[in-house]
C-alpha positions as CSV (number, residue, x, y, z in Angstrom):
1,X,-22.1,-34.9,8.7
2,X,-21.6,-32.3,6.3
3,X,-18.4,-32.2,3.5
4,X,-16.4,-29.3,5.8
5,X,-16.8,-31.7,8.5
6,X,-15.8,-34.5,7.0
7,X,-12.7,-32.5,5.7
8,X,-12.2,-31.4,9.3
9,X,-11.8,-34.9,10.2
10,X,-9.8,-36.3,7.3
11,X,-7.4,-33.6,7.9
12,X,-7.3,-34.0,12.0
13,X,-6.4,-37.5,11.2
14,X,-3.6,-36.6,9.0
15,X,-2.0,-34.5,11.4
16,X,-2.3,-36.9,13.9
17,X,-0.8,-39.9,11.7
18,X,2.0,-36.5,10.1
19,X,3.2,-36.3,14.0
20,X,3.7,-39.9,15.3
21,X,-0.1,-40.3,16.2
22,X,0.5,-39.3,19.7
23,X,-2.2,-39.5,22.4
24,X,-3.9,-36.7,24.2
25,X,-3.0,-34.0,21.2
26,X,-6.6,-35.0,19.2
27,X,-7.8,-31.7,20.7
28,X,-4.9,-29.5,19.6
29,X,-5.6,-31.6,15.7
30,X,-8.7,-30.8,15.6
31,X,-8.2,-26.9,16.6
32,X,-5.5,-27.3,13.5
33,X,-7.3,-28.8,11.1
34,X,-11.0,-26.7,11.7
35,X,-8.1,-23.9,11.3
36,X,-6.9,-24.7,8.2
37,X,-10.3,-26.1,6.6
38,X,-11.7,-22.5,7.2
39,X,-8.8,-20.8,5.9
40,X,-9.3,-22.7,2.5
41,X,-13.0,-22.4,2.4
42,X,-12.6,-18.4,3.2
43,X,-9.9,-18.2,0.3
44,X,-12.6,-20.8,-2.2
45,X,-15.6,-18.1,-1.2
46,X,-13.2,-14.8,-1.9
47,X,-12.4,-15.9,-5.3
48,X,-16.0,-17.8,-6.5
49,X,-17.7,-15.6,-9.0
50,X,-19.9,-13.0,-8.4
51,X,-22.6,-12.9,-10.5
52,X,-23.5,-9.0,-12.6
53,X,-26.5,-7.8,-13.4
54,X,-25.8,-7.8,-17.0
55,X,-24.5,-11.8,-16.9
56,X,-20.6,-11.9,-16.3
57,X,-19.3,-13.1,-13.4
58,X,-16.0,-11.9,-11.5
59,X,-14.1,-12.8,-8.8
60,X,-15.8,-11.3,-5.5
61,X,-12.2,-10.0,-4.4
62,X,-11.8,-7.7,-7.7
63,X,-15.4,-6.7,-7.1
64,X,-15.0,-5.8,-3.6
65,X,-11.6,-3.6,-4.5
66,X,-13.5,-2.0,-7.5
67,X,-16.2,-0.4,-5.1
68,X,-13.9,0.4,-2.5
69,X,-12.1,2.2,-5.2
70,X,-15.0,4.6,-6.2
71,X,-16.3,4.9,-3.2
72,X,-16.5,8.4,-2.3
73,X,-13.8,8.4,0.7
74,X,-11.5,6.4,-1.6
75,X,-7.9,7.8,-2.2
């Protein structure tokens, strides 16, 4: 099992313990909590550092807006 699953499954549990642990939802807390493990890991992966060619790192998100910014097309 890898660590996203196992975060998958700490938070489906969570949810199910947050709402009562009522039966026949573990479906509906697993759909929510492979939601909500992806968001984070999305947000971690925008924002890890982007190694340069010259040694400094910056946030992928800043680089991305950077070359969209001087890309020809770009107003």
């Amino acid at each position: 099992m890898t660590r996203i699953d196992d975060r998958v499954r700490e938070r489906a549990h969570r949810i199910w313990e947050e709402e009562g642990r009522p039966a026949g939802r573990a479906d509906l807390h697993w759909a929510m909590a492979r939601q909500s493990v992806a968001l984070e890991e999305s947000d971690r992966l925008a924002h890890a550092p982007c190694p340069k060619a010259d040694g400094t790192e910056t946030p992928r998100i800043q680089e991305r807006l950077r070359e969209k910014d001087q890309a020809p097309n770009a107003r």
